[in-house]
C-alpha positions as CSV (number, residue, x, y, z in Angstrom):
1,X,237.0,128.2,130.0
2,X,239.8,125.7,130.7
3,X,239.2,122.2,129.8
4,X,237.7,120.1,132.4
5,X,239.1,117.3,134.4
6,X,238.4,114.2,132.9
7,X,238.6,110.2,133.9
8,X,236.7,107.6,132.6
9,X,234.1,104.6,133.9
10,X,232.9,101.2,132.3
11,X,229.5,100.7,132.5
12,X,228.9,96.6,131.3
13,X,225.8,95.2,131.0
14,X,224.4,91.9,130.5
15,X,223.9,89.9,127.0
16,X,220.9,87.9,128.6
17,X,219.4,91.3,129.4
18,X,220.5,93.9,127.0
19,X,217.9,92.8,124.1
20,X,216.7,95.7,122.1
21,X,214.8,95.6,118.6
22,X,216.8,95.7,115.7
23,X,220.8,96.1,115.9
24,X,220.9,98.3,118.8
25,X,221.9,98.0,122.2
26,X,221.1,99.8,125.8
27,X,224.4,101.4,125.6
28,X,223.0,103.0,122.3
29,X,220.1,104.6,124.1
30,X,221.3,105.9,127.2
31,X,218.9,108.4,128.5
32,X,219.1,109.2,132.4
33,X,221.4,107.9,135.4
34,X,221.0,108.1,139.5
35,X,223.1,106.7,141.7
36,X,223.1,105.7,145.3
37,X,225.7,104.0,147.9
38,X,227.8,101.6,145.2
39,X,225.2,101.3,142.7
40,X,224.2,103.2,139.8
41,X,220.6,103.3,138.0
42,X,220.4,103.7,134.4
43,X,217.4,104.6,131.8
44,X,217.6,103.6,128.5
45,X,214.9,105.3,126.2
46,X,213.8,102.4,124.0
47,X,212.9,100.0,127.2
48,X,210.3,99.9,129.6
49,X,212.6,98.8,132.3
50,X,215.4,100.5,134.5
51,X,218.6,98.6,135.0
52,X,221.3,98.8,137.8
53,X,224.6,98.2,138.2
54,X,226.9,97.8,141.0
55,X,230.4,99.0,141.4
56,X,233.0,96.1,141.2
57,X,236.4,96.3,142.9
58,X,238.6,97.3,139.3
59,X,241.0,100.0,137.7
60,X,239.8,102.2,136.2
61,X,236.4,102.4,137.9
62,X,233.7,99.6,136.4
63,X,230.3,99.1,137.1
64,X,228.4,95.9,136.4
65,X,226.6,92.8,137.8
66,X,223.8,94.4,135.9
67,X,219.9,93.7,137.0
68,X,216.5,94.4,135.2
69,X,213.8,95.5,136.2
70,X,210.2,95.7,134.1
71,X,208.1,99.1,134.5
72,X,204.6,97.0,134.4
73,X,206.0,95.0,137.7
74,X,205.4,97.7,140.0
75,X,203.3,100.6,137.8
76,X,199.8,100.0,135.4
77,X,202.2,102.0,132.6
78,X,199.7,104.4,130.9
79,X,198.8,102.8,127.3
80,X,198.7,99.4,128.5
81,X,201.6,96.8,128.0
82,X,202.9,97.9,124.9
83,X,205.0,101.4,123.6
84,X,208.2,102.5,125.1
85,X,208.4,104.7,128.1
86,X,211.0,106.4,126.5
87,X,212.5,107.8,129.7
88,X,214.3,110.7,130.2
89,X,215.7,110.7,134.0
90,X,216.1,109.1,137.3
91,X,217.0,110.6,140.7
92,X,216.9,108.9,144.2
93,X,214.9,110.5,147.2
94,X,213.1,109.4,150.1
95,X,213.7,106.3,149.8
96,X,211.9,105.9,146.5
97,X,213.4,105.8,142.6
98,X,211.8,108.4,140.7
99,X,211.7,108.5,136.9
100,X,210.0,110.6,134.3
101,X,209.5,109.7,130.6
102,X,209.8,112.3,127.8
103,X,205.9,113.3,127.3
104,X,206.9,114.5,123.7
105,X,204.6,113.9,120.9
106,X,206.2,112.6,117.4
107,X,205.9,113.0,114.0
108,X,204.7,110.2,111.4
109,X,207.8,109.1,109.2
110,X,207.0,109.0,105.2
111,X,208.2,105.8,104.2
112,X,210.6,105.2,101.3
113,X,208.8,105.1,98.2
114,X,206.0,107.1,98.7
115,X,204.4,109.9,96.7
116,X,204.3,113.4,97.1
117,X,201.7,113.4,97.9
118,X,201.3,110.8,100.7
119,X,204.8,112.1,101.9
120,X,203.3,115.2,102.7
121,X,200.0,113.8,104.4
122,X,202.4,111.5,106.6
123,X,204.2,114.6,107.6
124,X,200.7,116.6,109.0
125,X,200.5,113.4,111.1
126,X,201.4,113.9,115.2
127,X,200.5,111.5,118.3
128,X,201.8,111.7,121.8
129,X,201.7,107.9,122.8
130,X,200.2,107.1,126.6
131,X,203.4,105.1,127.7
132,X,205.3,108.1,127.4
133,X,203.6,110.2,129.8
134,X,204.7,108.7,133.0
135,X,206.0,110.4,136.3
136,X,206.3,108.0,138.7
137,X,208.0,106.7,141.6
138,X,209.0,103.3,142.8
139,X,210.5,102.3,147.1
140,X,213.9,101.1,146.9
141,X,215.3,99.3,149.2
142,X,218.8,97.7,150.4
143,X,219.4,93.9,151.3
144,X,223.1,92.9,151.9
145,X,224.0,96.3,150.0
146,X,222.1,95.1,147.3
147,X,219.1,98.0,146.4
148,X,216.0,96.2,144.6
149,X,212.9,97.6,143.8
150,X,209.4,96.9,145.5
151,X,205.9,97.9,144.8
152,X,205.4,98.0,148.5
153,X,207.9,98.6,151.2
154,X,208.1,99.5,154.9
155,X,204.9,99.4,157.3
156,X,202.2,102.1,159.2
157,X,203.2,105.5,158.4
158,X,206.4,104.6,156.9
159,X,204.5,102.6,154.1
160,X,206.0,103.0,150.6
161,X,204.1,102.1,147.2
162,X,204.5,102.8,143.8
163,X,203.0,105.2,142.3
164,X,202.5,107.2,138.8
165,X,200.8,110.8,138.4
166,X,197.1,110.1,137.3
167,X,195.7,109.9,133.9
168,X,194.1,113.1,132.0
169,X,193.5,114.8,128.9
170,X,195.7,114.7,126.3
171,X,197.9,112.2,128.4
172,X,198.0,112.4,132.3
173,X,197.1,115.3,134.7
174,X,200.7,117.3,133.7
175,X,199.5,117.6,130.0
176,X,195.9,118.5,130.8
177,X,196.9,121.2,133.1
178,X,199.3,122.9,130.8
179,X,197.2,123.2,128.1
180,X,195.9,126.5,128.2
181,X,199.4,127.7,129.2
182,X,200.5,130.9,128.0
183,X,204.0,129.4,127.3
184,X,203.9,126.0,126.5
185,X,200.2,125.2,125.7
186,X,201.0,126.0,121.9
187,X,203.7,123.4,121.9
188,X,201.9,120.3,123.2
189,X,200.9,120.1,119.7
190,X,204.8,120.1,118.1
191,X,206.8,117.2,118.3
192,X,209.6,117.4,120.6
193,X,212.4,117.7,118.0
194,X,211.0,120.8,116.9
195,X,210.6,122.3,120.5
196,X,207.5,120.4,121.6
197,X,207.0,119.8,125.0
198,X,209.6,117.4,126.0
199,X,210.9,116.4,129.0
200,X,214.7,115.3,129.8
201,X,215.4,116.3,133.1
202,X,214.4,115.2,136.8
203,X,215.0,116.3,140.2
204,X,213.4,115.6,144.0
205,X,213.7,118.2,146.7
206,X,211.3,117.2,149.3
207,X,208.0,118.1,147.7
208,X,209.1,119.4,145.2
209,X,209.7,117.3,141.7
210,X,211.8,119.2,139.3
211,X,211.4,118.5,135.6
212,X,213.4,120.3,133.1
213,X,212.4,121.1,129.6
214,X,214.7,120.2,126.3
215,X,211.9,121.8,124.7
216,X,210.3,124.3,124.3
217,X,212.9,127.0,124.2
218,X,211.7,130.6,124.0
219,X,214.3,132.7,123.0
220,X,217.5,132.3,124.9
221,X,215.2,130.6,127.9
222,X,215.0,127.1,128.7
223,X,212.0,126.3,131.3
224,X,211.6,123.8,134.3
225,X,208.7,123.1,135.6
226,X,208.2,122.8,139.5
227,X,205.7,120.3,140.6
228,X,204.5,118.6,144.3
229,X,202.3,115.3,144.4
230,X,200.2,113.9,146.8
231,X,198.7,110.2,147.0
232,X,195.0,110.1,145.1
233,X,192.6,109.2,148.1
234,X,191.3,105.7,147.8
235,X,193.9,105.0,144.9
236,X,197.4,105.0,146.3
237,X,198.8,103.4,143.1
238,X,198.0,106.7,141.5
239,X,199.4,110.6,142.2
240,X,198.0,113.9,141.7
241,X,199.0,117.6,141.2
242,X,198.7,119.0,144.0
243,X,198.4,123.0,144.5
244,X,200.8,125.0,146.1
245,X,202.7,128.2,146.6
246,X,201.0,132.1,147.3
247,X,198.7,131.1,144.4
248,X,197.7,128.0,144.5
249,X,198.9,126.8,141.4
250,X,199.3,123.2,139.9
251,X,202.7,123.9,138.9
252,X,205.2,126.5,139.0
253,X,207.3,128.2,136.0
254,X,211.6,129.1,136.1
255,X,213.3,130.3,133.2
256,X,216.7,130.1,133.3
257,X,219.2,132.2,130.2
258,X,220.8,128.8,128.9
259,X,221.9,130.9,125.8
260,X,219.1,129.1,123.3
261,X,220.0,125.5,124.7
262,X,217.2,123.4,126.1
263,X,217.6,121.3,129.5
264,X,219.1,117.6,128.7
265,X,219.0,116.9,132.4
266,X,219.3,117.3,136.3
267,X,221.4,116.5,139.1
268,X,221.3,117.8,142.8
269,X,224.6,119.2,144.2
270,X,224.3,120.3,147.7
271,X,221.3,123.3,147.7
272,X,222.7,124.1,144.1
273,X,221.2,122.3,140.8
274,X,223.5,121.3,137.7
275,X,221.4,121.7,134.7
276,X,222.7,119.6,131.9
277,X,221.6,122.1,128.5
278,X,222.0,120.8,125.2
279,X,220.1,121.3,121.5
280,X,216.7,121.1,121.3
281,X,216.9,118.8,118.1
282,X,219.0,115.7,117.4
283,X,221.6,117.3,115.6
284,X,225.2,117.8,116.7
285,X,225.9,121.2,119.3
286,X,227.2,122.9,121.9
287,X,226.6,120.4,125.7
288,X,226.8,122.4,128.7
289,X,226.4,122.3,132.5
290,X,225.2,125.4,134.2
291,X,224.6,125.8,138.0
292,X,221.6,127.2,139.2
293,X,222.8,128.4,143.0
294,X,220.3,127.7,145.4
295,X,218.2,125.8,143.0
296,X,217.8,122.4,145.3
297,X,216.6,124.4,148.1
298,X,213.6,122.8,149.0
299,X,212.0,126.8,149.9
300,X,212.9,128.0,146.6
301,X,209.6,130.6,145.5
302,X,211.5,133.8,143.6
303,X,211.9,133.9,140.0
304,X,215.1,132.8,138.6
305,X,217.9,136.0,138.4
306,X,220.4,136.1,136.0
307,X,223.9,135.7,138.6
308,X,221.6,132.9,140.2
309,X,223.0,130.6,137.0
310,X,226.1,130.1,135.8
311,X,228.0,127.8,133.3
312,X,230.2,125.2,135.6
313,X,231.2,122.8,132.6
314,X,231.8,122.7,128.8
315,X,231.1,119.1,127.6
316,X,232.3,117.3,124.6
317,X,230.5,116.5,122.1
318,X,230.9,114.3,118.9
319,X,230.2,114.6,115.3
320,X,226.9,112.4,114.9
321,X,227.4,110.6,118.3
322,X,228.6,111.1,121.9
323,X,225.6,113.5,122.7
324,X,225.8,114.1,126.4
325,X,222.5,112.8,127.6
326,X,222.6,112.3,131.9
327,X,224.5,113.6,134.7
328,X,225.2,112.3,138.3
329,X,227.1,113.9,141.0
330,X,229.4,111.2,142.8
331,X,231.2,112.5,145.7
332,X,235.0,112.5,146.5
333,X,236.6,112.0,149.7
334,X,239.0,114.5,148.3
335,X,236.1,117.4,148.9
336,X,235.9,117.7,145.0
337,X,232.7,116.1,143.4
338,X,233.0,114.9,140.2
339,X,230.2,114.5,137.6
340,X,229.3,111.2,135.9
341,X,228.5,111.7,132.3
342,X,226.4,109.3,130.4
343,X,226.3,109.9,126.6
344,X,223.1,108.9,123.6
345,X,225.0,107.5,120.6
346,X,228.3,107.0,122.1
347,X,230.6,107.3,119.9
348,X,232.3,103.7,119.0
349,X,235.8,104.7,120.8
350,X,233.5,104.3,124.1
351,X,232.5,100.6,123.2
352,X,234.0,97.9,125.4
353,X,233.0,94.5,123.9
354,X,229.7,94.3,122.7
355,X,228.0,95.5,125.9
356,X,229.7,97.4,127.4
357,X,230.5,101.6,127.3
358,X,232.9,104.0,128.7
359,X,230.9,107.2,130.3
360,X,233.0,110.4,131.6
361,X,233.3,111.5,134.8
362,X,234.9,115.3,135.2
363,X,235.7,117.1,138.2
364,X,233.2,119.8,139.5
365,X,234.8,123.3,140.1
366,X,234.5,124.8,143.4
């Protein structure tokens, strides 16, 4: 495949805001990206916030003026006020920002110095911590061009709150419902690293709320999981699974051929979805994005067929670092859509300052 089109973007963010444990900063831990009119919203795995920037008038292309804003403002975070969210992925739709943290459980990490012994009883040790279990959505709105968030927004039957999916066993109502899955039940109980449940990817279309799997993989299949919520009566801070479809089903199974790679995430591109596949683990590998035509119909009920996905992009991808990690489509007004490409570890060529990183943007083939 020929080498793809590419230009870059500076994302800078703030000092005052950018304040991460240890050494590390936000552009360190970039995790998900959305984008709407001139601003872009970015996740950052180690927060519990989601941060925007807004496009300034530069060349080459630079997006800054960066504000936070704190998860526990607008959503009661599951686990209380304490744990990353670890989020995965953003997307705008219907007047709301939606976001989705990974749901993967971890493994315990032996310390230096330990035994054996005690090495090996640190390593039989999994959790999967509340705060990471969160689907939710929050109303945007615009003042001035400026988009905010808002716990509430709008009035009557136009009303917007902020909502996350309910609570339930094992971690909210999307773990308890899978766990007597035939395909992924068995790996609730693996860390995601080692293709546990983990999920990286997120896309709206109308009812429906996409969320793509990094793990697990079986076989050459990656999986995404098709959703629709409704308001909990007499809670409207909360969201349940609603059923759906011929069978009335909680969810809804596609398995797309990503050739063993798992789904790093999702962006809408017309009625087609780019899926963003990557490595289940964290080591160095092949990044790809694949299109899955007709996947962001808002209809779509058959099962995935193989011409229905096809690669549209071969990504770089560093030794160690520059792990592509979130994908936006930004329209052109030259017909040709590019793809904004926002990398975990960037590699230390990207740094601009001490805040600030280069992401990629590549034109989309026709």
């Amino acid at each position: 495949m020929k080498r793809p089109s590419r230009g870059r973007v500076a994302l800078q963010f703030d000092p005052a805001l950018d304040e991460l444990e240890g050494p590390h900063v936000m552009r360190d831990g970039l995790s998900g990206i959305s984008g709407s009119g001139d601003s872009l919203w970015v996740a950052c795995d180690e927060t519990r916030s989601v941060e925007r920037l807004d496009r300034a008038r530069a060349r080459p292309p630079l997006f800054a003026a960066h504000a936070s804003f704190a998860l526990d403002d607008f959503l009661s975070v599951p686990g209380g006020s304490k744990g990353e969210a670890d989020l995965e992925d953003l997307d705008i739709a219907d007047g709301y920002l939606w976001l989705v943290g990974s749901h993967a459980a971890s493994r315990t990490m032996p310390e230096p110095g330990m035994s054996a012994r005690r090495v090996a009883k640190t390593l039989a040790r999994t959790e999967r911590k509340p705060s990471r279990c969160l689907i939710a959505r929050i109303p945007i709105v615009g003042n001035d061009g400026t988009q905010h968030l808002r716990k509430r927004a709008g009035h009557g039957d136009r009303k917007r709150l902020a909502a996350r999916l309910e609570d339930g066993r094992g971690g909210n109502a999307l773990i308890a419902a899978l766990r007597g899955d035939e395909h992924l039940g068995d790996s609730l109980a693996l860390p995601g690293k080692e293709n546990g449940l983990d999920i990286e990817g997120l896309a709206v279309v109308g009812d429906r709320v996409l969320l793509g799997l990094r793990g697990p993989v079986l076989n050459d299949y990656a999986v995404i999981l098709e959703i629709e919520l409704r308001p909990v009566r007499g809670h409207p801070s909360l969201l349940r699974l609603a059923r759906f479809g011929r069978g009335q089903r909680l969810y809804r199974k596609h398995f797309l051929r990503l050739g063993g790679l798992g789904v790093r995430g999702l962006a809408r591109q017309g009625l087609d979805l780019l899926v963003l596949a990557g490595p289940t683990s964290g080591l160095d590998g092949p990044a790809r994005v694949h299109r899955w035509i007709g996947g962001a119909r808002s209809d779509v009920q058959r099962r995935v067929r193989e011409g229905d996905v096809i690669k549209a992009l071969d990504l770089p991808v560093g030794q160690g670092s520059d792990h592509p990690e979130g994908i936006v489509v930004v329209p052109s007004r030259d017909g040709r859509d590019r793809l904004l490409v926002v990398y975990e570890r960037a590699a230390k060529a990207r740094y601009l300052g001490k805040h600030g990183v280069a992401a990629d943007l590549f034109v989309l083939p026709a």
